[in-house]
C-alpha positions as CSV (number, residue, x, y, z in Angstrom):
1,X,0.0,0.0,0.0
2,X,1.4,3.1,-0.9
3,X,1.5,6.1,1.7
4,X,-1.3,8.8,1.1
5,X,0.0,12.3,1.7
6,X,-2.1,14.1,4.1
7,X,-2.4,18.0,3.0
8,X,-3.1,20.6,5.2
9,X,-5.2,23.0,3.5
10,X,-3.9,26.3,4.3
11,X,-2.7,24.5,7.6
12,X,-4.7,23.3,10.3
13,X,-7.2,25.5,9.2
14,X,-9.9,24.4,11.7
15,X,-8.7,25.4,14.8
16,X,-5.8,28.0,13.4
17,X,-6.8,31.6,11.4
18,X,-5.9,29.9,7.4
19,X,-2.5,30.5,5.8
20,X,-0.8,31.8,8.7
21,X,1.8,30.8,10.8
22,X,-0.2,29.6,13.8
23,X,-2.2,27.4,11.7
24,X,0.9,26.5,9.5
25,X,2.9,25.4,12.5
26,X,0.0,23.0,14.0
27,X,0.1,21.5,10.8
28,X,3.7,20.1,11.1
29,X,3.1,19.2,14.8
30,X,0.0,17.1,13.4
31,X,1.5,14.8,11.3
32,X,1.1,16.9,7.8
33,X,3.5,15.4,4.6
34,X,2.6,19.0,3.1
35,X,0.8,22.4,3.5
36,X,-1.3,23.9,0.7
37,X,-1.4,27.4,0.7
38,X,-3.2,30.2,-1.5
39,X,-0.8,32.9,-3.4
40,X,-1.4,36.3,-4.6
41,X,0.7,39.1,-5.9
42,X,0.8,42.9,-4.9
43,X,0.9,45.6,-7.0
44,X,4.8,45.8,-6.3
45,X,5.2,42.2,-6.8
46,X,6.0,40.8,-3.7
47,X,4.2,37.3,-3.6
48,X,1.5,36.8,-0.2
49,X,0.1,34.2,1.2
50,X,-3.6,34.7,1.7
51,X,-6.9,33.2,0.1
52,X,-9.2,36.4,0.0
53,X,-8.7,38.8,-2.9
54,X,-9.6,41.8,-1.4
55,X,-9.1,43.3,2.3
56,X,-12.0,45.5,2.7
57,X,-13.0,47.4,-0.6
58,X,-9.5,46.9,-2.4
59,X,-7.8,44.4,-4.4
60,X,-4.9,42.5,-3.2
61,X,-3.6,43.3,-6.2
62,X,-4.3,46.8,-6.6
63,X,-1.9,47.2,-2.9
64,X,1.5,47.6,-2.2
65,X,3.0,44.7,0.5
66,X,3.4,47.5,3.1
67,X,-0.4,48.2,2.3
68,X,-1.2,44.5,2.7
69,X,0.5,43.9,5.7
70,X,-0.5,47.0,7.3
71,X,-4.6,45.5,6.3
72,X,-3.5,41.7,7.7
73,X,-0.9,42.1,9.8
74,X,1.4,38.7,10.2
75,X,0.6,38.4,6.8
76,X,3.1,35.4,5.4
77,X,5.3,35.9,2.7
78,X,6.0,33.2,-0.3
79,X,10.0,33.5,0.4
80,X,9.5,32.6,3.7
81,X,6.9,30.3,4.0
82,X,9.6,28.3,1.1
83,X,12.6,29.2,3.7
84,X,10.7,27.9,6.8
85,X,9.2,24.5,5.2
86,X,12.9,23.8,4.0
87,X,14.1,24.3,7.7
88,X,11.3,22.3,8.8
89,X,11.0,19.4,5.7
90,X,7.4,20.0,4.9
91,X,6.4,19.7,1.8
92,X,4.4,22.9,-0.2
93,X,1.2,22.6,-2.6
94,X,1.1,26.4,-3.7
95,X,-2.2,27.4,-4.9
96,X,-1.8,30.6,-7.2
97,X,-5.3,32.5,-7.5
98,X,-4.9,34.9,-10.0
99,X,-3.4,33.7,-13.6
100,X,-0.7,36.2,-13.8
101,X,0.9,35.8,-11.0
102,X,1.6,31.8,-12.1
103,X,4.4,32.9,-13.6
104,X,6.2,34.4,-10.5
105,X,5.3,31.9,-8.0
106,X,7.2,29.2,-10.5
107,X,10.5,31.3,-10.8
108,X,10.2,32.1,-7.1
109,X,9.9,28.4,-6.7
110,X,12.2,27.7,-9.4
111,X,14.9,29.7,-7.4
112,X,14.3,28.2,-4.0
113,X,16.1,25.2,-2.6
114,X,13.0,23.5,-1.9
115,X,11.2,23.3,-5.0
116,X,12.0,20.1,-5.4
117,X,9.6,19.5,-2.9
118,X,7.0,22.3,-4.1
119,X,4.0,21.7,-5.8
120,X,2.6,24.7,-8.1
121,X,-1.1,24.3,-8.8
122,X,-3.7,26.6,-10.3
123,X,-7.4,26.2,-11.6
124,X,-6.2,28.3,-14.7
125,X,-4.4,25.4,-17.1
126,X,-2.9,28.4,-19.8
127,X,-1.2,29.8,-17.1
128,X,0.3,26.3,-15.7
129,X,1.3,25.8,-19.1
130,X,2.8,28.7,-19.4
131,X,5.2,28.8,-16.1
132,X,6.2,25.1,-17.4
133,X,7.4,26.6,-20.5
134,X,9.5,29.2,-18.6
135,X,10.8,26.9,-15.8
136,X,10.5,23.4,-16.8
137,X,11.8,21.8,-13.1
138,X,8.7,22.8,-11.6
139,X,5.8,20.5,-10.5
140,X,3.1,21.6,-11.6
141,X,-0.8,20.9,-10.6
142,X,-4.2,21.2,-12.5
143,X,-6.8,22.1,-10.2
144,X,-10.5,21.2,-11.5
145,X,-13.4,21.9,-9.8
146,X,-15.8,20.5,-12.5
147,X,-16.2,16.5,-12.4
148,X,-15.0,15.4,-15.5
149,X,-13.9,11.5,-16.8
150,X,-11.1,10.2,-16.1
151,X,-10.0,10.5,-20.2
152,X,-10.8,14.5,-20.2
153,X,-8.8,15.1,-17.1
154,X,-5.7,13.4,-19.1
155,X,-6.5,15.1,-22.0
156,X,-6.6,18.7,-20.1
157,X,-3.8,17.5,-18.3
158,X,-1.3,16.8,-21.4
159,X,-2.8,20.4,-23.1
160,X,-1.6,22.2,-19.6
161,X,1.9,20.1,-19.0
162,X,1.0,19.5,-15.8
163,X,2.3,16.5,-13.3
164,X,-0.9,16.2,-11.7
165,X,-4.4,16.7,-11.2
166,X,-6.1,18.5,-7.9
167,X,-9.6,17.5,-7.8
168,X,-12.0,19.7,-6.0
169,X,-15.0,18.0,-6.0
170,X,-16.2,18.0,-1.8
171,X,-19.7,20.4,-2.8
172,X,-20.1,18.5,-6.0
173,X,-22.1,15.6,-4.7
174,X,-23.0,15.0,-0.6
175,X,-20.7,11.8,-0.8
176,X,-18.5,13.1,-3.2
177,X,-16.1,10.0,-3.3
178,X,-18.8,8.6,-5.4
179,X,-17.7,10.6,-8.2
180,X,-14.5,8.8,-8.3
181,X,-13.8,5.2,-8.6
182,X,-10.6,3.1,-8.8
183,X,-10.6,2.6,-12.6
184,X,-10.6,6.5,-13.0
185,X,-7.7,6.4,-10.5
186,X,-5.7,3.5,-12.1
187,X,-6.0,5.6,-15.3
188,X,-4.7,8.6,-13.8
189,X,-2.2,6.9,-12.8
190,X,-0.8,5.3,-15.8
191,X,-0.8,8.7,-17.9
192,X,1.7,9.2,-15.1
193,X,-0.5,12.2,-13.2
194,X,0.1,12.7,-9.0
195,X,-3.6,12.9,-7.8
196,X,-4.6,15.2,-4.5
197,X,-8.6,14.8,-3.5
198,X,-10.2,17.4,-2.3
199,X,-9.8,18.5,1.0
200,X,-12.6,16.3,3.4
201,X,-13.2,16.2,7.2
202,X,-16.2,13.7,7.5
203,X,-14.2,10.6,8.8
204,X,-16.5,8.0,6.5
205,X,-15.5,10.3,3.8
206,X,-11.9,10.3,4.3
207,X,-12.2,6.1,5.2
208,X,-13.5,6.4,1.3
209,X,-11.2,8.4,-0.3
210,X,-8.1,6.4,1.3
211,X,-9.8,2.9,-0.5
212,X,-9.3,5.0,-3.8
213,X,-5.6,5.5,-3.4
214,X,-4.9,8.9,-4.4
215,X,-1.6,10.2,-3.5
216,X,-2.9,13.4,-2.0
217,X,-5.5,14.2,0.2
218,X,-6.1,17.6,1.8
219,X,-7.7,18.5,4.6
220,X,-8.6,21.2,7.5
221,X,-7.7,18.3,10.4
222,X,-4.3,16.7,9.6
223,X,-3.9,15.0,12.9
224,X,-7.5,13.6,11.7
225,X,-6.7,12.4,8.6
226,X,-3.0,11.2,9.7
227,X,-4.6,8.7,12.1
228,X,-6.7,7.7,9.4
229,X,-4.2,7.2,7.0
230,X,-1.6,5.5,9.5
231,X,-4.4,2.9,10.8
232,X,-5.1,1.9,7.0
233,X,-1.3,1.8,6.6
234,X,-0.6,-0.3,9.6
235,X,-3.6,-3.1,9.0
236,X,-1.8,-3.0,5.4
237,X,1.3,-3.8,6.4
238,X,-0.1,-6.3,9.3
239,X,0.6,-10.1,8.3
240,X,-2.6,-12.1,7.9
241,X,-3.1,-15.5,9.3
242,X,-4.7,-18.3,7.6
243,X,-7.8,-19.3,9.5
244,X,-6.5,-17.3,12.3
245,X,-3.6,-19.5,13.2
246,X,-0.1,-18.0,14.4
C-alpha cells in the first residue's frame, strides 16, 4: 500500500486563522506530509500568502505589501513560508489564484532550494502551461473543480503540461467520493498524473477516499486524517493468518 499524503489546506485550518503561521505550525506538529497554501501578488510584486482577494473594498492586487500587511498584519510571505518549510522538511502545494501571478510563483519556486519538494497548482491550465514553459523543473498541478472523466482530465492534463491533477469535488455531490472510482484512479495513474482529492473532514468520507488511493489528500484536520491514513497503513502492512492461526 502506498502512503497517502495528508495536505493541510492552508494549515490546520480548523482550529488556526488559514495560511498563517499559527495554523501553519499546528500543521507540522499534526502529522502533515505537506501544506497547501493560496498565493497572490501585490501591485509591487511581492508574492502573499492569503486566500481572499480583497481586504475591505480593495484588491490584493491593486496594494502595495506595506499596504497588505499593514490590512492583515502577520501576513506570510511566499519566500519565507519556502525558507521555513525547507528548515522544517514540509512539503508545499502552492495554490496561485490569480493567472498572472503563475508565472512568478514558479520562478520564485524555481529559485528556492526546496522546489523540489514544491507543488505549483492553479485552476487556470494556460497559465500552468505557461510557467512550465518558462521553468520546466517545476511541478506543476491542474486544479479542477468541475467532475469530469477520467480521459478529459488526461486530455486537459497533457494540453496544460502538468504532473498532476487537484480534484476539487467536496460540494459537487454529498458523498463526493462517489464521483470517483478506482478505474478513474488506475488511469490517472498510468498517464503518469500525481492525484490530491479534495480537501474532506467527514471521517466515513476520508475512510472512502483512502480505499481509492490517491496520492494526495487535503484536509482542514491533519492529525484527523493522519490517524486515518496511519491505521489503513498499519492493517496493510499487518501479516494475515490463515484461519487465524499463528
Amino acid at each position: 500500500m502506498t502512503s497517502i499524503q495528508v495536505v493541510a489546506h492552508r494549515g490546520s485550518s480548523a482550529a488556526h486563522p488559514d495560511n498563517g503561521w499559527a495554523a501553519f505550525e499546528a500543521a507540522v506538529a499534526e502529522g502533515a506530509d505537506a501544506i497547501e497554501c493560496d498565493v497572490q501578488a501585490t501591485h509591487d510584486g511581492v508574492l502573499v500568502i492569503r486566500h481572499d482577494l480583497a481586504i475591505g473594498d480593495r484588491l490584493v492586487a491593486d496594494m502595495t505589501a506595506a499596504e497588505v500587511a499593514a490590512r492583515d498584519p502577520g501576513v506570510v510571505v511566499l519566500d519565507d513560508l519556502l525558507k521555513w518549510a525547507e528548515r522544517t522538511r514540509i512539503d508545499l502545494l502552492v495554490e496561485v489564484k490569480e493567472p498572472d501571478a503563475v508565472p512568478a510563483v514558479a520562478a520564485a519556486v524555481a529559485a528556492s532550494a526546496w522546489r523540489e519538494r514544491s507543488v505549483v497548482a492553479s485552476f487556470h491550465g494556460p497559465a500552468l502551461a505557461a510557467a512550465k514553459s518558462r521553468a520546466s523543473s517545476v511541478r506543476t498541478s491542474f486544479m479542477m473543480g468541475s467532475v469530469v472523466a477520467a480521459e478529459d482530465l488526461v486530455a486537459l492534463a497533457a494540453a496544460c503540461r502538468v504532473d498532476g491533477v487537484h480534484l476539487c469535488w467536496e460540494r459537487r455531490a454529498a458523498r463526493p467520493h462517489r464521483l470517483l472510482d478506482a478505474a478513474a484512479v488506475d488511469r490517472l495513474r498510468r498517464a503518469g498524473l500525481a492525484l490530491t482529492l479534495w480537501h474532506e473532514e467527514r471521517e466515513d468520507e476520508l475512510l472512502a477516499l483512502c480505499a481509492l488511493q490517491p496520492d494526495a489528500i487535503c484536509t482542514n484536520t491533519p492529525a484527523v486524517v493522519r490517524r486515518i491514513v496511519d491505521t489503513k497503513g498499519a492493517q496493510a502492512r499487518a501479516p494475515h493468518n490463515g484461519g487465524g492461526q499463528p
